[in-house]
N, C-alpha and C positions, 0 to 999 in steps of 0.2 A: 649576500655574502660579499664583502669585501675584498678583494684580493689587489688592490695601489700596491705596485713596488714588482710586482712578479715578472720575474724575467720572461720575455720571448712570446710564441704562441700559446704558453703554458696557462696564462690568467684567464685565455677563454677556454681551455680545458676544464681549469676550476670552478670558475664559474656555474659550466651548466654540468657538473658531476656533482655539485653540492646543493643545497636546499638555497634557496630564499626568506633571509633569515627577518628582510622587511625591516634591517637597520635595529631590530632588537634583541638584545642578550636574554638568551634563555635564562630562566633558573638554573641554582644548583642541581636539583632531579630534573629529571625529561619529564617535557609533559606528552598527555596523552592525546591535547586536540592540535591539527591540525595547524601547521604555523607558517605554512606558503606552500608550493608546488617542489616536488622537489623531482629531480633528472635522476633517471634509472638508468644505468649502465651495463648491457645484459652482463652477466657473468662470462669472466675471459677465460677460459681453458689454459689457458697459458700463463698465468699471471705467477703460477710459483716459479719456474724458471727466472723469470723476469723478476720477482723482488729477490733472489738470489744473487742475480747481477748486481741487484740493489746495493744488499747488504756488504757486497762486496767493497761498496766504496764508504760506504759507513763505517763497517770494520777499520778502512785506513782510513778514518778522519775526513775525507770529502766528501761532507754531506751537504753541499752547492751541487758536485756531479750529481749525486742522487735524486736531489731536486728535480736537476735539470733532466734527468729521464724520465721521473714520473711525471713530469708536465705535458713531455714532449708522448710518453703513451697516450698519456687522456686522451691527448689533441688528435694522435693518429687514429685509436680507436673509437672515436665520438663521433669522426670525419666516416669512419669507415659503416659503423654501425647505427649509427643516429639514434635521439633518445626517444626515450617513454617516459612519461609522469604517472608518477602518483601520488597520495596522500601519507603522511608519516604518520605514526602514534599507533592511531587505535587499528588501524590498518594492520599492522604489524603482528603477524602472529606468535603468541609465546614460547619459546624453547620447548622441546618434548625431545622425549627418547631419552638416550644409553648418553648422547655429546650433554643433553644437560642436563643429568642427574647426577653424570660425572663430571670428566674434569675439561678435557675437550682442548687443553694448553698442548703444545708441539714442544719438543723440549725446548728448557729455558724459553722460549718465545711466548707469542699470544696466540690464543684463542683458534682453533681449527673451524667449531662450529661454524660460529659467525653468519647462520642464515645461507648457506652456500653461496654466502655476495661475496664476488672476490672484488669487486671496488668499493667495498670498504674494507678491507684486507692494503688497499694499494692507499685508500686515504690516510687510513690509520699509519701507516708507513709513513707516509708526505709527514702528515702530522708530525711526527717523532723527530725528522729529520727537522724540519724546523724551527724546533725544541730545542736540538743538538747544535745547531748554527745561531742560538739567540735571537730568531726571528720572533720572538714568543707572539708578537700580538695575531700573525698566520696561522702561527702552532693553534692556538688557544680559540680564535676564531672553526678552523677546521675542524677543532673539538667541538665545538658548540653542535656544529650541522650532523656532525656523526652521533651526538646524545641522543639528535633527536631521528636522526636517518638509521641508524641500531641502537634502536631506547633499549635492548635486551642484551646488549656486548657489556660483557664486564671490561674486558681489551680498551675501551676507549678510557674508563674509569681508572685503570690503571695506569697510564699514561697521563694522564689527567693528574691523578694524584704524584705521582711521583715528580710531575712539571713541579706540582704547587712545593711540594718539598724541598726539592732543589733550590726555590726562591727562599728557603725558609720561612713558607708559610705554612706552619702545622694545622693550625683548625682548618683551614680548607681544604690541607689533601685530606685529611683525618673524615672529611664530610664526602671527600670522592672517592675514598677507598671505602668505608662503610658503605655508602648507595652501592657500590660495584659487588658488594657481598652480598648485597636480597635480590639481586639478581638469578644468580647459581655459581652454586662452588668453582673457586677459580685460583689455581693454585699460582700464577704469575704474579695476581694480584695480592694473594695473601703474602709472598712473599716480599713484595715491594713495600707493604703495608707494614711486616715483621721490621724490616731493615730500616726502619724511621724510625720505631717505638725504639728499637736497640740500640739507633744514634743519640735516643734519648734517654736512652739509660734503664727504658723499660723493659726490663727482659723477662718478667713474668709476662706479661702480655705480647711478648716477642715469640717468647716459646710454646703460648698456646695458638699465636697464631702460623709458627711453621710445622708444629704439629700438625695443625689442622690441612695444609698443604702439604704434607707430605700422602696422609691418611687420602685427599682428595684427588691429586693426581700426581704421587710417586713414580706410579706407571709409566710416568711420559715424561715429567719433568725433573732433570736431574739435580734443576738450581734449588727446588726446595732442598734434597737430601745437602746440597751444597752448604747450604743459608742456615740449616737446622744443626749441622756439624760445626760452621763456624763460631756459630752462637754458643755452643757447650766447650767447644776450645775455649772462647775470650774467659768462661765461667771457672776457665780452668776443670772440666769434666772429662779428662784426658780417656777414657775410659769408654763414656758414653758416646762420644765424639768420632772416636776410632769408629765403634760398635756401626753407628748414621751413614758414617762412608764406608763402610762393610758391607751395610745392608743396599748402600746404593750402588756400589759397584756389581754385586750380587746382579742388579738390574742392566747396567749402562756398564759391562766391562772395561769397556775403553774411553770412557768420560775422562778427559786429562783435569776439569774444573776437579770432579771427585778426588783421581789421583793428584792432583798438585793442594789441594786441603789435607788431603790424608796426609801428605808430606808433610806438611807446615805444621799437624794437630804433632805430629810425631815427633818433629822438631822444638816444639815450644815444650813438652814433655820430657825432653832431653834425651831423647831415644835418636841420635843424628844418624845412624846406620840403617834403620829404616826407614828414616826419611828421603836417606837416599836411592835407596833404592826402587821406592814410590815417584821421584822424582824422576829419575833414567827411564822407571816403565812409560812414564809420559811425554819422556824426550824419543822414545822410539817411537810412540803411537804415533807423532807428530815431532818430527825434528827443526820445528820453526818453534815450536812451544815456550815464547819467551819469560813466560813465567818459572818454568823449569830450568831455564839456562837460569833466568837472575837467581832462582832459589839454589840450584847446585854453586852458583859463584858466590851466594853469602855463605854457605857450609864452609867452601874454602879456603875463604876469609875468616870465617870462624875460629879457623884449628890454624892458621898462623902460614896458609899459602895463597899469599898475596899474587904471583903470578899466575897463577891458576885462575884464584879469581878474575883477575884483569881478562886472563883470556875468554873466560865466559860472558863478563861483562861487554865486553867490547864487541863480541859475537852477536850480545844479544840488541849493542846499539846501530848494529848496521841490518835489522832484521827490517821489515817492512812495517812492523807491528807499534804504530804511534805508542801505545800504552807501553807496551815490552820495551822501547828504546827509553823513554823516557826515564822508567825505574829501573835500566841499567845501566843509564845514564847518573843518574843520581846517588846509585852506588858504586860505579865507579871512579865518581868526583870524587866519592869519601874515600876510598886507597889512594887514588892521586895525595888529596889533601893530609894523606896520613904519612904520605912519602914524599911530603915535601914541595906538591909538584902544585903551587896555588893557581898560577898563571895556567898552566895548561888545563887544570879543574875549571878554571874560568872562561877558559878556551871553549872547553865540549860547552857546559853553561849555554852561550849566547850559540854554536854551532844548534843545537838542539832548538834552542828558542827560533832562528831561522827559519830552521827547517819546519817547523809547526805554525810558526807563529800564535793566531788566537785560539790554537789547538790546543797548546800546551795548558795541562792538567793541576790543576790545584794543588795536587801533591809535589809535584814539579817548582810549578812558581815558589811553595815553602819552601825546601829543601835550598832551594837558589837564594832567598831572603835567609836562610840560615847563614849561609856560607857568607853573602854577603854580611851577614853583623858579625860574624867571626874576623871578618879581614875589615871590621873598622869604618865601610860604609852603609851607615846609619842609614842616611837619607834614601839611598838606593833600594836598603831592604825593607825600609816602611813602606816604599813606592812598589815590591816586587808581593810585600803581603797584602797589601790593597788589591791589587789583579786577584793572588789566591782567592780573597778574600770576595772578589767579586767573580769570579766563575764557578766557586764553590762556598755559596754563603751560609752553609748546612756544618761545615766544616770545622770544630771546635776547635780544633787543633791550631787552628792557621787566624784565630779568635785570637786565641789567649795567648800563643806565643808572639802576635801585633802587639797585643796588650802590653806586655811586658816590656817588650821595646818600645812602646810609644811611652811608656810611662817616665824614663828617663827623660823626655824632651817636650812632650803635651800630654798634660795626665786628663783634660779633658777629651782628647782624641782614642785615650787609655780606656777610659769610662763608656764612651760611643760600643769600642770592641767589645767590651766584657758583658754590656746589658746584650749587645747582639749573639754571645755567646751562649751566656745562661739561657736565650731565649730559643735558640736552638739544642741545649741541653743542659735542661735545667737541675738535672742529677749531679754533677757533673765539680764537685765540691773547690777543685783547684781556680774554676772559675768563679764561684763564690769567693774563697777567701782574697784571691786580688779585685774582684770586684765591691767585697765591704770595707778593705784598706784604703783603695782608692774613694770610694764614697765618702770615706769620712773624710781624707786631707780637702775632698772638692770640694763638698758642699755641705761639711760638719756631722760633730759628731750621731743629732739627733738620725739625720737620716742615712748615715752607716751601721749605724746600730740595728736600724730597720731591714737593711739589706744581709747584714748577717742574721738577724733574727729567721728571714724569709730562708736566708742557703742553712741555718741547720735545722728548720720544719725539712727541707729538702734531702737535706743529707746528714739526718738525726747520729747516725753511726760515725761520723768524718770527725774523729779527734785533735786533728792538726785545725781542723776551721772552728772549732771548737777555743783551741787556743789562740789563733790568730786574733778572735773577737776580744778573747781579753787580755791579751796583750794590748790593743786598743785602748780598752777600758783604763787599765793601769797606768796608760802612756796619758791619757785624759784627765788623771787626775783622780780616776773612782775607781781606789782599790776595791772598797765594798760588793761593785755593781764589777769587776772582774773577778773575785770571789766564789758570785754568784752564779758564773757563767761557767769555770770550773769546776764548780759543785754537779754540773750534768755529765760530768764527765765518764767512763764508762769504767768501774773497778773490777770488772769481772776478769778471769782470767787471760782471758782471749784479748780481749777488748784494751786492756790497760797502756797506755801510751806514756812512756818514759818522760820527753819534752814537759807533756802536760803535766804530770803530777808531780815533777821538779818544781815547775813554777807553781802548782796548786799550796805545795807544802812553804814555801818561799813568800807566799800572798799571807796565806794564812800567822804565820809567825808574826807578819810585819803589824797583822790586824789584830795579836795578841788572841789567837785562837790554837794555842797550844795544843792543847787536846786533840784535835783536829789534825795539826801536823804531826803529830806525836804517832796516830795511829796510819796519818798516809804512807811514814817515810819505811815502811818496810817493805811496804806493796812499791815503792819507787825503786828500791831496790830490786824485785825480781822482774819490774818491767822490761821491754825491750825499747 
């Protein structure tokens, strides 16, 4: 096992807590023979205290300190207790009992069972944090030795998968979250597994798989009822959504994750009085709660009390909470910016960026690239969506709004964004239609045509990509073959789109298909 670069005494910690990997990358699945000696670290009695310490610096973004203590354990307790060898794989005996037939997840976290190893509890830890600090090729190494050092943790699998995700590589988490599921049921992983399919637009397969997490270990983990509520909000299921965080509070009374969704599901419903109230209960369980401050300061904002909000806003950017400052940070730039105040919006801006530095969160850097294309600096904000862009490359958002901007000045650099978009969510029909406009002005009509062909197999229901194509078509010259393309248009009640069957009846007349227009233009009339 490799470990070049590791601070301090910590690399001979690592070293010999991890297997001997003999310079070869596992497979995808763990195998079952024998693949070097690997150093046993008895089980430490104390190691939850201590990854609590952990967490605590992860929570606030320094995940270098946390590093540096897990290194700095190994090395004191390896010194203190010295090791034992043995063999991995077939050695390994299979889960049994009540932790794996259930669920055996701590809330939101991983895995309790775990073999009663707590050093791989503390690897698995290292891991993530190395994940978290971009260290990936450590991360990804310390994976490997834990596949094979608990070939039976679904915990490493998840991690695992959710790494490869974050890089925007779907078939490969897609191949670590499935092996982390013939394992046993594991509801962290199911739900990490859910929250990719959803980023991608799959939410049948989102929804059976946080069913299946909640059904597995609701008991214990509060993020599934979280994950399965959120999912039926975006669905707009304002009903059934409540119902999830009902039944999960039922559980976890004081889950502020529960109550700060229940707020938001109630909010987006249009019920703002008990969202607020949802929100207050979370701000008491926890009066650091900076999700609740920023959600009671957009309510604020909402109903036209701009000081109000500021004062929540402001509250929630001097909190400790890297995430909580950030997002009230960036809605408090937007009252600044609404009240005139650009220079001092840009002030907090680069104040925030200081203070995080390569912390600052994807959501963050767009929001900052917004603002900056609003005030006129182009170059700045194509420079601040490439960072988005690269700490969060899963992100469609922070895709297609580059996209858009780059198209104005490199429609080639446009085109880069948008296939990296689609390919991250390929549902996702807005990225389609600027990515087959752009297709066709870059590199012709035949292979834009292709690309809108592939976005509406994708998004068969998307009537605006629908028309986008043939408007194309008609701007190319081939009213016929844009005709054709509005011909699949959708007449049903629900379905009928104003735009498009203006232009369908508009197309049709000019190709002397009377008949044709004759019988659209009434249905254009009660379109929306």
């Amino acid at each position: 096992f490799c470990t070049t670069g590791v601070r301090g005494s910590g690399s001979q910690a690592i070293r010999r807590a991890l297997p001997s990997m003999g310079g070869v990358r596992p497979p995808g699945r763990p195998t079952t023979a024998a693949t070097g000696a690997i150093i046993v670290v008895r089980a430490y009695e104390d190691v939850g205290p201590f990854l609590d310490r952990v967490g605590s610096y992860a929570r606030s973004g320094n995940y270098a300190k946390g590093v540096e203590e897990i290194e700095s354990y190994l090395e004191a307790r390896l010194a203190e207790e010295g090791p034992a060898t043995r063999s991995p794989g077939v050695d390994d005996p299979a889960p049994s009992g009540r932790g794996a037939a259930g669920e055996g997840a701590a809330p939101g976290g991983e895995s309790r069972h775990h073999h009663g190893n707590a050093r791989d509890k503390l690897m698995l830890t290292l891991a993530n944090l190395y994940l978290k600090q971009s260290e990936y090729k450590k991360g990804v190494k310390t994976l490997e030795a834990l596949s094979v050092q608990a070939p039976h943790d679904p915990s490493v699998w998840c991690v695992w998968g959710r790494h490869e995700w974050r890089l925007g590589r779907y078939k490969s988490a897609k191949e670590k979250f499935e092996h982390g599921m013939t394992l046993r049921p594991h509801s962290a992983l199911l739900v990490a597994y859910a929250a990719m399919e959803a980023q991608r637009r799959n939410r049948t397969k989102a929804r059976a798989l946080l069913k299946q997490a909640v059904e597995v270990g609701g008991q214990q983990n509060p993020h599934a009822w979280v994950s399965y509520a959120q999912l039926e909000g975006r669905d707009r299921n304002w009903r059934k959504a409540i119902r999830i965080c009902e039944d999960g509070l039922a559980i976890f009374p004081e889950n502020t994750y529960l109550l700060g969704t229940l707020g938001t599901i109630h909010e987006n419903s249009g019920d703002d009085e008990q969202a607020a109230v949802a929100f207050q209960r979370a701000l008491e369980i926890d009066p650091a709660n900076t999700f609740a401050i920023h959600e009671l300061g957009k309510l604020a904002s909402k109903h036209g009390q701009l000081e109000e909000a500021r004062r929540y806003f402001s509250m929630g950017v001097e909190s400790d909470d890297p995430k909580g400052v950030m997002l009230c940070a960036e809605s408090l730039c937007n009252v600044m910016i609404f009240q005139r105040e650009e220079r001092e919006a840009r002030a907090l801006f680069e104040r925030v960026a200081l203070r995080y530095g390569d912390a600052m969160s994807s959501r963050f850097l767009r929001a900052w690239a917004s603002f900056e294309k609003k005030s006129g600096d182009v170059s700045k904000a194509c420079d601040l969506f490439s960072m988005s862009a690269k700490r969060n490359p899963r992100d469609e958002r922070t895709w297609l709004q580059w996209a858009q901007l780059e198209r104005r000045r490199n429609k080639n650099t446009a085109l880069e964004c948008v296939r990296a978009g689609v390919n991250v969510s390929p549902l996702n029909p807005f990225l389609w239609q600027l990515y087959g406009g752009l297709s066709w002005e870059v590199e012709g009509a035949a292979r834009g045509r292709d690309v809108f062909m592939r976005g509406v197999k994708n998004c068969s229901r998307n009537q605006q990509l629908l028309m986008e194509w043939a408007v194309m078509e008609i701007q190319e010259g081939e009213p016929r073959r844009g005709l054709d393309v509005l011909r699949r248009g959708d007449l049903s009640t629900r379905g009928r789109h104003g735009p498009l069957l203006e232009l369908w009846v508009r197309t049709a007349k000019s190709l002397g298909e009377e008949e044709e227009a004759s019988r659209l233009e009434p249905l254009t009339e009660q379109a929306t």
